[in-house]
Structures are given as structure tokens and as C-alpha cells.
C-alpha positions as CSV (number, residue, x, y, z in Angstrom):
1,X,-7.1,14.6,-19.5
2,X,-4.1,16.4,-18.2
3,X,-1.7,15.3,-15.7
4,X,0.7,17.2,-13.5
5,X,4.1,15.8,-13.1
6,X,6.7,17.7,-10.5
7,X,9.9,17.4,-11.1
8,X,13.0,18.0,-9.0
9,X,15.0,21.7,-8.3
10,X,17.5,22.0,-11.0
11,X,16.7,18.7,-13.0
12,X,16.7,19.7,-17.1
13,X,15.3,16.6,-18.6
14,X,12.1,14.5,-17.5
15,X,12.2,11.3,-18.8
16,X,8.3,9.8,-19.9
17,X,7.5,6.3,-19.2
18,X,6.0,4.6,-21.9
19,X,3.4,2.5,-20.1
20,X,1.9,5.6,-19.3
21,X,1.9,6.2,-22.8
22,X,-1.3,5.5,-25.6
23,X,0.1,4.2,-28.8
24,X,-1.5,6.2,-31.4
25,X,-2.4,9.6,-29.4
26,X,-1.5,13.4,-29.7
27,X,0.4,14.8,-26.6
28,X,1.5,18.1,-25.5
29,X,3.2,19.1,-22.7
30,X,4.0,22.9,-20.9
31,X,6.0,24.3,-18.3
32,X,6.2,26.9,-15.9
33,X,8.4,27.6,-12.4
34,X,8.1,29.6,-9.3
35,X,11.2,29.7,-6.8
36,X,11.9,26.6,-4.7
37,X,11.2,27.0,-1.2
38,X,14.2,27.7,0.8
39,X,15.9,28.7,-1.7
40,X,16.0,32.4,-0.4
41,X,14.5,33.7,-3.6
42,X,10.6,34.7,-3.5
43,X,8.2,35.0,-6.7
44,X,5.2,33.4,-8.4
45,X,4.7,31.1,-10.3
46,X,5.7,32.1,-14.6
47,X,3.9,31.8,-17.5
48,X,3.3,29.0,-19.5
49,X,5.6,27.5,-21.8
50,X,4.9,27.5,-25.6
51,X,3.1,23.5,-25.7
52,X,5.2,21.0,-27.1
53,X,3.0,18.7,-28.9
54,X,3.8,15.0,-30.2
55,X,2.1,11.7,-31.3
56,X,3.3,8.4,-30.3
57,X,3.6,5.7,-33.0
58,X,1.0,3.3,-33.3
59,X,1.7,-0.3,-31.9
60,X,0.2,-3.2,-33.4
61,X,0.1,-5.0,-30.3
62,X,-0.2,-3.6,-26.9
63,X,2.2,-5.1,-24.0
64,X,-0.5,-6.3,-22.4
65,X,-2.4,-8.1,-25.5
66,X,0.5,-10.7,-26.5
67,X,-0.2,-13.5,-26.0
68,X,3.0,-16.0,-25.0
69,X,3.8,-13.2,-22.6
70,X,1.3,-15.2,-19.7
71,X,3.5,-18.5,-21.0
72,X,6.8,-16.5,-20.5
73,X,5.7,-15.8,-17.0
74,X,5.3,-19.1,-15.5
75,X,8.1,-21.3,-17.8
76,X,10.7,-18.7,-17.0
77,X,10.6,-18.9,-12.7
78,X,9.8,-22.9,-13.9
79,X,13.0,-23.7,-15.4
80,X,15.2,-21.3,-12.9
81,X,13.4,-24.0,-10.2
82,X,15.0,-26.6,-12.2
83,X,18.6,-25.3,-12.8
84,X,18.2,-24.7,-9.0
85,X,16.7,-27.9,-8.1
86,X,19.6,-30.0,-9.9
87,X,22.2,-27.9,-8.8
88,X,21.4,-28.5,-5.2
89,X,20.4,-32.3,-5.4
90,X,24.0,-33.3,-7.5
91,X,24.8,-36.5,-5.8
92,X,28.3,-36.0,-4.7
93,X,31.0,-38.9,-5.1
């Protein structure tokens, strides 16, 4: 499936976010440009780029599939609530 991703007037590198990333999977990406608007010049769009084509390593575990991460969520706010909780409630002398 191919998605289109814009990216801004004179920017030269497009970072890729790897959650929207499949471990494990052939990728290939092309290019083209057409003038900006406003920018006083007037054309159409170019040809295609030559693809660039990669694979992205395989992961043995996906983000999502670990599981202590669900534990992490909850004992991490938990014991911020209790540095908190003492902190406020020191008896003072």
C-alpha cells in the first residue's frame, strides 16, 4: 500500500517514524517536485526519482506485545503519587 508524505519547501531530510514501521518488511520510497506556490516560479510536477528500497530488521517482539509494559504503565504514575503524597503530608516540627 503506498502512502504520500508532504514535506516542507526547502527541507532535505524526512525523518521516518518507526511505529509506522513493520518489522520485517521491504520499503521503497520516490520523489518528485513541482514549484511551491508563491514562490514566483511556475512548472509541473518532475519525474520520479530512481526508488530507494530497504527492509527493516526483524523484531522479536513488537512494542505493543511486551508484556510488563501494561505493569510499567500503572506502577510508574503509582509511585510518582507517592513521592508526591509524602512530600506534601511531611509533618513539620
Amino acid at each position: 500500500s503506498q502512502k504520500v508524505k508532504w514535506i516542507r519547501n526547502g527541507q532535505t531530510v524526512f525523518p521516518l517514524v518507526a511505529s509506522e514501521l513493520v518489522s520485517g518488511t521491504e520499503y521503497a520510497a520516490e520523489i518528485r517536485s513541482c514549484p511551491a506556490e508563491g514562490s514566483g516560479y511556475v512548472g509541473t510536477w518532475s519525474d520520479w526519482s530512481p526508488p530507494v528500497k530497504w527492509r527493516t530488521a526483524v523484531c522479536k517482539t513488537e512494542l505493543g506485545q511486551i508484556p510488563w509494559l501494561p505493569f510499567l504503565y500503572c506502577l510508574i504514575p503509582a509511585l510518582i503519587g507517592v513521592v508526591v503524597f509524602v512530600t506534601l503530608n511531611v509533618p513539620q516540627r
